[in-house]
N, C-alpha and C positions, 0 to 999 in steps of 0.2 A: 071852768075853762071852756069858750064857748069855740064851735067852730067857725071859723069867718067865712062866710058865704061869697062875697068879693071876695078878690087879694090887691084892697087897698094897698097906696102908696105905706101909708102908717105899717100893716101889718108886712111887708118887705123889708122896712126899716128896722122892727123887732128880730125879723129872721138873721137880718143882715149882723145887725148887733148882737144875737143872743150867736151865732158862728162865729165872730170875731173872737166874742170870750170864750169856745170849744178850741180854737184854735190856738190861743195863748196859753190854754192850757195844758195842751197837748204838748205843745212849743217846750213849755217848761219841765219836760223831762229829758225832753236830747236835750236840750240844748245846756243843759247842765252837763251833764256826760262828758263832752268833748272839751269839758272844761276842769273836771274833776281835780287832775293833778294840781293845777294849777289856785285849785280852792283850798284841797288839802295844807297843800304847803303855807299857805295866805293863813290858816285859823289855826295848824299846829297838827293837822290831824293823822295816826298811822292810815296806809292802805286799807287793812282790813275794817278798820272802823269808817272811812271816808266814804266808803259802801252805803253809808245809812244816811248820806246827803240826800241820794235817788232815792232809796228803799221807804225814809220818813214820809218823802211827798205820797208816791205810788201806794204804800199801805193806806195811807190819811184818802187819797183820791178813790181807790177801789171800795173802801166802807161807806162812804161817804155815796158815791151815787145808786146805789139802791135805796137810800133812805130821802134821794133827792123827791123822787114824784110825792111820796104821801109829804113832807115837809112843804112842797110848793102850796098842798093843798090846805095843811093847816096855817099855814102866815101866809098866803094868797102869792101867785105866782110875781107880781111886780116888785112886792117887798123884797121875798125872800131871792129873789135872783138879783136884786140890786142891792143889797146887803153882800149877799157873798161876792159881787163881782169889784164891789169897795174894797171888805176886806182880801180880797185877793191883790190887789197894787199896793196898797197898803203893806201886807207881809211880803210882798215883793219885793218893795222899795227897802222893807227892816232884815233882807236877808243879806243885800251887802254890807249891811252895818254888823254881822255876826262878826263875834271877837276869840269866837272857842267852838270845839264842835259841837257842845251842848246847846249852847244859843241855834247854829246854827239847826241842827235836829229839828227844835222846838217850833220855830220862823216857817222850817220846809215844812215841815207838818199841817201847819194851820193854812199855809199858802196852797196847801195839796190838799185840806180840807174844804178850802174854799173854792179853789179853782175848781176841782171834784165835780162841783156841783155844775158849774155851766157846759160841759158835755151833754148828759144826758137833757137835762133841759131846751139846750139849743135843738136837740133829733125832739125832744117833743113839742116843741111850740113849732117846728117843722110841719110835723104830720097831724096835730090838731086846728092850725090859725092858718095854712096853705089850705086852699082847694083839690081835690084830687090831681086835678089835671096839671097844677101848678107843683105839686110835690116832687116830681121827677128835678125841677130847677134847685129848690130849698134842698134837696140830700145831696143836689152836684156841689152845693157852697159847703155842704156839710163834709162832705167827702176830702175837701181841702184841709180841712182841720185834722180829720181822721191818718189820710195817706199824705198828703204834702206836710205837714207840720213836722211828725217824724223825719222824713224827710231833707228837711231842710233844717230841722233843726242845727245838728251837728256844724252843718257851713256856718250858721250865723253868731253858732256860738265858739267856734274855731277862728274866726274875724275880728271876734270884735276883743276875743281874751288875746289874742296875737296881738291886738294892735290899740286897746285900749286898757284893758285889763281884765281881770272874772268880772268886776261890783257890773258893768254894763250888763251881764246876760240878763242882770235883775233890773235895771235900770229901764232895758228894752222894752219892760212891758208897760211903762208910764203911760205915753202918747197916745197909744192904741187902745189901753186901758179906759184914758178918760174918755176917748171919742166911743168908747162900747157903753161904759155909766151914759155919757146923752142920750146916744141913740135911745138906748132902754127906759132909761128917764122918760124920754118924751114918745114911745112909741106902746109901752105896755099899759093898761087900764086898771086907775085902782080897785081893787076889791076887796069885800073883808075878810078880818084873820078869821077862823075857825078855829079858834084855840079849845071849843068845844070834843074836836078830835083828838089831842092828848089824853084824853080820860079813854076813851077807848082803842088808842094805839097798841098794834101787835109787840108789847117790850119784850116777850118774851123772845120771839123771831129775829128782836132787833138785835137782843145781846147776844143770842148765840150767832145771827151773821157777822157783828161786828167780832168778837172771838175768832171764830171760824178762819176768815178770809183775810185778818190782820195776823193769824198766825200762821195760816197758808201761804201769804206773803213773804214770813220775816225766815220760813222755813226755803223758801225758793232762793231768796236774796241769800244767802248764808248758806246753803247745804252745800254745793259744791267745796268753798275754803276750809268747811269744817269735817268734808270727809263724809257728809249722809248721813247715813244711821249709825257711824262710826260714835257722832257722836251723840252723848247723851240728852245737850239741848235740844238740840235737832231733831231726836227721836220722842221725845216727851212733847215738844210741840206740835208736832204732827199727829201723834193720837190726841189734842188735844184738838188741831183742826178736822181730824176726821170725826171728831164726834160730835164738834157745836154742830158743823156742817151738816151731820146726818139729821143732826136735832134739826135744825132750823129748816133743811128740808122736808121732817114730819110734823113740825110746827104749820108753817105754809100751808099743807095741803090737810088740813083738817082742824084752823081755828075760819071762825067767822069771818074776819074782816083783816086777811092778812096783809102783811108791807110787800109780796107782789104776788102775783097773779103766776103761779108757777106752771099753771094748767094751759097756761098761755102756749108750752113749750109741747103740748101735745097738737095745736095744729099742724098740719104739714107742712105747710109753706113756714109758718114761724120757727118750728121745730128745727127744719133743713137748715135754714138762712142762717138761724144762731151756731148750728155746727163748723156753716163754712166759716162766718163773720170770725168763731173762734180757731179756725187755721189758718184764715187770713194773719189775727193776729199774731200768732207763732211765727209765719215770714215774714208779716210787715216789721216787729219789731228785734227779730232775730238777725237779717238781713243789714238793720242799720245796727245791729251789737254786733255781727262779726268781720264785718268790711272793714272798722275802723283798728281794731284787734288785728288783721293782718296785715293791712298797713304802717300800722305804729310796730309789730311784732316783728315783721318778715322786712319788710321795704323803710324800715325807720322815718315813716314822716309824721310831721307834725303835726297840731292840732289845723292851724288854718290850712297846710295840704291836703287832708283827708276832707276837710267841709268841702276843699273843690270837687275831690272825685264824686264825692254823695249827694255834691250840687243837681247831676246830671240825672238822681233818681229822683228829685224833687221839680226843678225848672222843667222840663218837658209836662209835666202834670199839669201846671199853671194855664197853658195852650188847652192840655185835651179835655181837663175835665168841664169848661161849659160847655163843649159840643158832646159830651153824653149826652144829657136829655134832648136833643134833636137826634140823635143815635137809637134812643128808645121810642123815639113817637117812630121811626122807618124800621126798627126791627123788633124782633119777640128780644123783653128784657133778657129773658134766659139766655136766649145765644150771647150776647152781650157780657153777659157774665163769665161763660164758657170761656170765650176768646180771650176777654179778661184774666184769668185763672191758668188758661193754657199758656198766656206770653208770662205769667208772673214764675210760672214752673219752670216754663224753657230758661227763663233770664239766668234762675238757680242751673240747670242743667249746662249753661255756657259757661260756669264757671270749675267743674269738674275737672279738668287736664288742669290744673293749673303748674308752672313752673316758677323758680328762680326768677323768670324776668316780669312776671305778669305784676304789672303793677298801674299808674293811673291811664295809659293809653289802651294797654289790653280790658281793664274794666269799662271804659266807655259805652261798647254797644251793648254788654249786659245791665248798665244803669239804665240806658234807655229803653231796653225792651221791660226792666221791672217795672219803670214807668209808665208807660203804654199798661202793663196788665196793672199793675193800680188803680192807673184813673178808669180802667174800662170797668172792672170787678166792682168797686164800693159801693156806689150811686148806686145801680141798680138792686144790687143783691138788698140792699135797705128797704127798695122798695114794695121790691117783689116779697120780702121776710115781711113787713110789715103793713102790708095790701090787705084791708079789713080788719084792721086792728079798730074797737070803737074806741071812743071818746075817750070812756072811763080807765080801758086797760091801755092807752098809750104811755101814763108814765109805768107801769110795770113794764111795758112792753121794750120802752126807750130804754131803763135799768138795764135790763138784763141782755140784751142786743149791746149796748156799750161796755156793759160789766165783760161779757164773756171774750172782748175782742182784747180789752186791757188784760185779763184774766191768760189769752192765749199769751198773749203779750209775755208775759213775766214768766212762767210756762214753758215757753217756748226760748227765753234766753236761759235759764235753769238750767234746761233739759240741754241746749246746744252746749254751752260751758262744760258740762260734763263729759258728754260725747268726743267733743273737743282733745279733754286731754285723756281720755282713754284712747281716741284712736291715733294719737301723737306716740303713746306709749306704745301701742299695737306695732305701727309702721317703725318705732325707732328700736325698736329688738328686731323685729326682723330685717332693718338695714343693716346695725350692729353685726349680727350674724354674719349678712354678707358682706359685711367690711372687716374680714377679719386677719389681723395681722400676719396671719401666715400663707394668705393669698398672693400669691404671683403680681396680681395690679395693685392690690393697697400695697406691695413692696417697694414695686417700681413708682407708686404716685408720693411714698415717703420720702424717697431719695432724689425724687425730681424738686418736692417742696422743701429739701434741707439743701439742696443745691441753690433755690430760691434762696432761702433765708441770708444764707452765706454770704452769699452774693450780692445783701444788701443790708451787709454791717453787722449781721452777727460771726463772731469770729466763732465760738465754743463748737465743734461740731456735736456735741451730744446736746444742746442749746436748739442747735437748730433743729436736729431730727424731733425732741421733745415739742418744739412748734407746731412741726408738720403735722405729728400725731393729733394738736389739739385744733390745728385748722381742719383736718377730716373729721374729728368728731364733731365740729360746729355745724361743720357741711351737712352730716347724717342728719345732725338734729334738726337744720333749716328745713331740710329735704322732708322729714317725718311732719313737721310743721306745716308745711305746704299742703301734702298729703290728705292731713289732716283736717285742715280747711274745705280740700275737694271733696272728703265725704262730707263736711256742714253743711255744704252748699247742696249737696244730694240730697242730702234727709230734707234741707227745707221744699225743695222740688216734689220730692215724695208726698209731704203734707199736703201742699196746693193739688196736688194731683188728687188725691183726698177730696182736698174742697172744692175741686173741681165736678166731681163724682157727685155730693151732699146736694148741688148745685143745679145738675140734671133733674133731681127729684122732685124740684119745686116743680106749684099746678102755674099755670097760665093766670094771673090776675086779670078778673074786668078789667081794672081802670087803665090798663097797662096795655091795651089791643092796641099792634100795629096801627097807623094809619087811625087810633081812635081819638079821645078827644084830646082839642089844641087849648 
């Protein structure tokens, strides 16, 4: 993998094309999501197993890009990302043909093993075939995949299941699919396999990460419905992930020629950037899992409703993130990032009061200011994390920088879900409490709402007071609900404040000097 010393028309063409395929595949996790019910129902499947539509891809996609850089290097980077970005349209296009959840599973897996791989490739032919000076531009397009994709996803896949059907969300990625196979087609240089490097591949690193982190996965996807360590799968899996994981992290750091570079994570700058990259991902992907949850929960809308409100965390980003890299050549990356991370917190901190009535016109200015700390935060902090990274350790470097942001990702909705309905239960005893039947106002507000009732055609007066009681207890429990939401949105505020802090720590990169090179 050499580095390009121009940034020929060609090698923009590669950058261009190898972000389109980050981005579609990023795409393909919201934008399933906001379509879930409506898949379930289509192939047969209960709720709690329709879970494992998302969970199949994201396990297949999280194993899968750690083992992307040394696999580039053994089948040469043009095969091996044009192979998978085939098979990626390809499972694509066979997941609207699923006829049962099992098909479908097996479709999202391979499409999540395959898409998998153009993430972290896209951030490394970024940072090895861009120029220094030119890198700040290649992380802004990358950045669109990263935060705009999430993003939008939800809108496009609430659109087009409203109004075409689910098989389109699979559908959407044909077009775009094939113009990303040209582009790569004609923009990457063949070179030879190295099939010589399977004889000496780390297997050992390979199977405890892939173990590890497919069952760190299926333990996040699943612990909340089954209770945590309540239950038995759950708790067996999880010693099962804390141990590959331990293993493959003393694998790593003391065979010869491991699958990444984990020593990478003691520079500072690399060190920092991957802590924040991994809180970013806790509110990037937390943020688009509970907007839509309060909406469809609290405010009853629909799948293409809620793509509009979450349109506005996405379309704003489109505008600002090519004017970051003109943002970094006039100021220190770092501040950049700060401002970045402080509007991503406050956005979560404007959501804290929330009431009964907050719903798509009260979210508005908070879509827009997450937006704004989105597109400011990614770009750079990519940069500045991976500012001296050489040749060799870019795809370790690219792994794991991607890994840990997907990794907060899943993490981060786990962790919120739970939170969730513990402080639901929190806040709905202690309203309970204070709504208790032998209160003076819950007396007078039963006899007001059996007065109601009466009044509109229930005759039984013991009919209608048993109403009343059960429209105040719907009330509490909306109320607990709400509540509840205003602490998710805290804690995500909390983290960013965190990553904001990791953030600070970075040094000042060379190539990154104000006012340095254009």
């Amino acid at each position: 993998m050499t580095t390009h010393s121009g940034s020929s028309v060609r090698t923009w063409i590669a950058v261009i094309g190898a972000t389109l395929g980050a981005f579609m595949a990023v795409l393909n996790i919201q934008i399933v999501n906001a379509s879930l019910a409506d898949i379930q129902g289509a192939i047969g499947a209960g709720v709690d197993d329709g879970g494992w539509i998302s969970t199949a891809y994201l396990v297949a996609e999280i194993v899968v890009i750690p083992l992307t850089g040394w696999l580039a290097r053994v089948f040469s980077l043009r095969i091996y990302l044009l192979t998978n970005a085939i098979l990626f349209l390809v499972f694509s296009g066979a997941c609207a043909f699923a006829r049962n959840l099992d098909q479908m599973i097996v479709l999202r897996a391979i499409q999540g093993f395959s898409g998998g791989v153009l993430i972290p490739l896209a951030f490394t032919i970024i940072i090895t075939f861009l120029p220094k000076a030119k890198q700040p531009v290649g992380l802004a397009l990358f950045a669109l995949s990263a935060t705009f994709a999430p993003a939008i996803g939800p809108t496009i896949g609430g659109y087009l299941t409203e109004n075409l059907g689910w098989q389109y969300i699979f559908y959407v990625n044909l077009v775009p699919g094939a113009l990303m196979v040209g582009m790569l087609w004609f923009s990457l240089e063949p070179a030879p396999m190295r099939l010589g490097l399977l004889k000496e591949g780390d297997w050992l690193g390979i199977a405890t990460m892939a173990i590890g982190l497919s069952s760190l996965q299926t333990v996040l996807e699943d612990g909340n419905k089954d209770d945590w360590f309540g239950s038995p799968y759950i708790f067996h899996l999880s010693i099962i992930a804390a141990v590959a994981l331990t293993l493959f992290i003393w694998i790593e750091l003391t065979v010869r020629k491991p699958l990444l570079n984990l020593r990478l994570l003691g520079r500072r700058n690399f060190g920092f950037g991957v802590v924040a990259n991994f809180l970013l991902g806790i509110a990037l992907y937390g943020s688009v899992f509970i907007l839509p949850l309060y909406l469809s929960g609290v405010q009853g809308y629909n799948s293409e409703q809620i793509g509009m409100v979450l349109a506005w965390t996405g379309l704003p980003q489109l505008v600002l993130i090519p004017l970051v890299p003109r943002l970094m050549k006039r100021f220190d990356a770092r501040l950049v990032i700060g401002v970045g991370f402080a509007l991503f917190a406050g956005s979560n901190f404007m959501n804290i009061h929330m009431d009964g009535n907050t719903a798509a016109d009260q979210l508005l200015w908070p879509n827009v200011v997450r937006a704004l700390g989105q597109a400011l935060a990614f770009a750079p902090l990519s940069a500045v994390a991976t500012a001296g990274i050489e040749a060799e350790n870019a795809g370790s470097a690219s792994a794991l920088f991607n890994m840990m942001r997907n990794l907060g990702g899943a993490i981060g909705i786990a962790g919120l879900q739970t939170f969730l309905t513990k402080r639901e239960q929190f806040h709905s005893n202690i309203l309970s409490n204070a709504v208790s039947l032998f209160a003076e106002a819950t007396r007078h507000r039963i006899d007001a709402l059996t007065g109601y009732f009466m009044a509109h055609g229930v005759t039984d007066q013991a009919e209608a007071a048993h109403r009343a009681i059960v429209a105040i207890g719907l009330r509490v429990r909306q109320q607990a609900d709400i509540m509840a939401f205003s602490d998710t949105f805290y804690l995500m505020g909390v983290a960013l404040i965190v990553a904001l802090i990791a953030s600070l720590l970075l040094k000042k990169p060379d190539h990154l000097q104000a006012g340095g090179a254009h």
